[in-house]
C-alpha positions in Angstrom: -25.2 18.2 -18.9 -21.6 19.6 -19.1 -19.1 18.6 -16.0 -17.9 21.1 -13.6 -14.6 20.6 -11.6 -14.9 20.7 -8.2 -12.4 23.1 -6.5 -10.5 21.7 -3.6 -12.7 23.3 -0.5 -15.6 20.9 -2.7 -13.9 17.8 -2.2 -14.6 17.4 1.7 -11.3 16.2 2.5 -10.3 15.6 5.9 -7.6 16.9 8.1 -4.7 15.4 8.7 -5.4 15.2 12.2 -9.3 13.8 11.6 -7.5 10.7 9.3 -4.8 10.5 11.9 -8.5 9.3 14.3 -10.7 7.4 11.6 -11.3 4.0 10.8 -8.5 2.7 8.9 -8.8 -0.2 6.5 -7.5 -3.3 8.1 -3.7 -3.5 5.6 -0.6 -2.8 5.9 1.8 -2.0 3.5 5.7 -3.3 3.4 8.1 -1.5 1.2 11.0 -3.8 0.3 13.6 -2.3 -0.3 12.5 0.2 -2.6 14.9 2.9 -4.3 12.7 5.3 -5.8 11.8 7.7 -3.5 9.1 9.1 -5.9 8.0 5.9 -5.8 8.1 5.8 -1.9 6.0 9.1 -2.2 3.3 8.0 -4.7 2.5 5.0 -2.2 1.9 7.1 0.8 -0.3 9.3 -1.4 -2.2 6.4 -2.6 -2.5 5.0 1.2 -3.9 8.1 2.0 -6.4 7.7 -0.6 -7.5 4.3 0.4 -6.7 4.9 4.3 -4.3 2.5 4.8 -3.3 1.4 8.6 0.7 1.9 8.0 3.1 1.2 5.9 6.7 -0.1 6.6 9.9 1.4 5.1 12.1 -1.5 5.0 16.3 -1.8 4.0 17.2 0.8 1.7 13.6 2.5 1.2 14.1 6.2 2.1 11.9 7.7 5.2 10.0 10.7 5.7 11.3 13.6 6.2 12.2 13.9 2.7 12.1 16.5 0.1 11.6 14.5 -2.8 9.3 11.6 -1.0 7.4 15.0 -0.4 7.3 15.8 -4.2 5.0 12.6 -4.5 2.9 12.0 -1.3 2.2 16.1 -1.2 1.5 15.5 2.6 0.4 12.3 3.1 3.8 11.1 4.5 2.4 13.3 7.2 -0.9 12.0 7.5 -0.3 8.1 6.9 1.8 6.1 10.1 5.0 4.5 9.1 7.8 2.9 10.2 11.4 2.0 9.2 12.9 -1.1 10.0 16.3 -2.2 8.7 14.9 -5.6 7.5 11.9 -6.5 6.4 11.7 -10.1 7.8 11.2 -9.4 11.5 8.2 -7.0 10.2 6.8 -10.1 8.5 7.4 -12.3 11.3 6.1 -10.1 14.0 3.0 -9.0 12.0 2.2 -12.8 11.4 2.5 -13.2 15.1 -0.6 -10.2 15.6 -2.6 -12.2 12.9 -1.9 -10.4 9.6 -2.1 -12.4 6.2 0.6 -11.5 4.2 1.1 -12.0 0.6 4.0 -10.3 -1.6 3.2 -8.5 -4.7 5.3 -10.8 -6.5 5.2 -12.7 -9.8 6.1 -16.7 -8.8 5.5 -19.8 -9.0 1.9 -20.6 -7.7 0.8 -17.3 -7.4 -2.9 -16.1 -7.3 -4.0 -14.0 -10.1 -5.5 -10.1 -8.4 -9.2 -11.0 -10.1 -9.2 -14.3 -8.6 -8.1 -12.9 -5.4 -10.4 -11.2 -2.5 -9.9 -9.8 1.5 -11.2 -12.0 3.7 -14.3 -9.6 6.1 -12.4 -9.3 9.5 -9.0 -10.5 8.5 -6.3 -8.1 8.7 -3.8 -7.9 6.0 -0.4 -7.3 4.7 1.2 -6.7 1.3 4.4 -6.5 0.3 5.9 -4.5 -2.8 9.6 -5.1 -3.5 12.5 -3.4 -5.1 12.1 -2.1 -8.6 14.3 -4.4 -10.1 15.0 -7.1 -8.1 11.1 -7.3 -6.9 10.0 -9.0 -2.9 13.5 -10.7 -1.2 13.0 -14.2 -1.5 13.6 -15.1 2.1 10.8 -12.6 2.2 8.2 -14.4 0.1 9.1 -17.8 1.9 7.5 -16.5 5.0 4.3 -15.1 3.1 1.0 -16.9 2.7 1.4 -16.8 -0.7 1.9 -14.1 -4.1 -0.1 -12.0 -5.6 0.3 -11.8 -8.7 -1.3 -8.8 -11.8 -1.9 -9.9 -14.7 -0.3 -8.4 -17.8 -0.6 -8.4 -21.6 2.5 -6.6 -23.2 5.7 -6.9 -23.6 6.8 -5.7 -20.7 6.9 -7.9 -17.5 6.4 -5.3 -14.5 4.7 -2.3 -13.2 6.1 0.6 -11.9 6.1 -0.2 -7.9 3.7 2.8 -6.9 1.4 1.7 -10.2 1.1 -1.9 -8.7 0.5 -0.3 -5.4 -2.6 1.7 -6.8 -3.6 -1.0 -9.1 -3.5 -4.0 -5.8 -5.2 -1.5 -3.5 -8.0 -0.4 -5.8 -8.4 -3.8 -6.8 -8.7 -5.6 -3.1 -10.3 -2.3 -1.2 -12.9 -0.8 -3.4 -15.4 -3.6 -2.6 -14.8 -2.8 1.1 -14.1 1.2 1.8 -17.5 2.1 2.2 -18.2 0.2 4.9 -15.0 1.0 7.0 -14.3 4.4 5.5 -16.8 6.6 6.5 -16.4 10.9 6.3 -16.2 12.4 9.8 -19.9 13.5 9.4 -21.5 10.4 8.1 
């Protein structure tokens, strides 16, 4: 049997309005520091995807309204709550105060490997991706339950932020989406 692609009206996709009102899985996303805004872009598309609660712009990462955040998230910067806040500790702190777990996206000491590490049912969480270069603040990761860290086999040490983002949220969620994320008509 040969494989037919489905056109877009085939794909049952939601309104932005309808995602704005369904069940949301139960992270957050912190964006420390972050330069790229293509890279901002891709990780609102991918929270989209995976109907994230919010994410938080933090320091230097761009914000929404944005042509070339747009160029990426194709609309989901519109459909996906954010925030900006200059600094991303007092996020941390006050999201720690309403009973988040947080853990950075980080490679350090002590960190838990992503296949060795699993969501809680009924615990709320939030991750933290850092800064292309200079990766999750250290004062930052201080204040986190602990790192997350993906494994890797090459020579290179790092991911592209918004490839970690995918790779982290496919990883933790995909056990879990079916039984929060449910289509309007289910």
């Amino acid at each position: 049997m040969k494989n037919k692609k489905l056109q877009n009206e085939e794909l049952h996709r939601i309104s932005p309005e309808a995602f704005k009102k369904a069940s949301k899985m139960p992270v957050i996303l912190l964006l420390d520091n972050v330069r790229s805004l293509n890279n901002v872009g891709s990780v609102f598309r991918t929270s989209d995807a995976f109907r994230i609660e919010k994410i938080y712009l933090c320091g230097i990462t761009a914000t929404p309204p944005n042509r070339e955040i747009h160029k990426t998230a194709l609309g989901a910067e519109d459909s996906v709550a954010w925030e900006y806040s200059k600094e991303t500790l007092p996020v941390v702190n006050a999201l720690k105060a309403q009973g988040y777990k947080i853990y950075a996206v980080e490679q350090a000491e002590n960190s838990v490997s992503l296949e060795n590490f699993s969501l809680l049912p009924g615990e709320k969480y939030a991750l933290i991706f850092g800064n292309e270069v200079k990766g999750v603040q250290q004062e930052v990761i201080e204040e986190t339950e602990g790192c997350i860290e993906i494994p890797q086999y090459g020579t290179k040490h790092s991911f592209n932020i918004s490839v970690s983002a995918g790779i982290v949220l496919w990883e933790l969620l995909h056990p879990h989406i079916k039984g929060i994320c449910r289509l309007p008509e289910e």
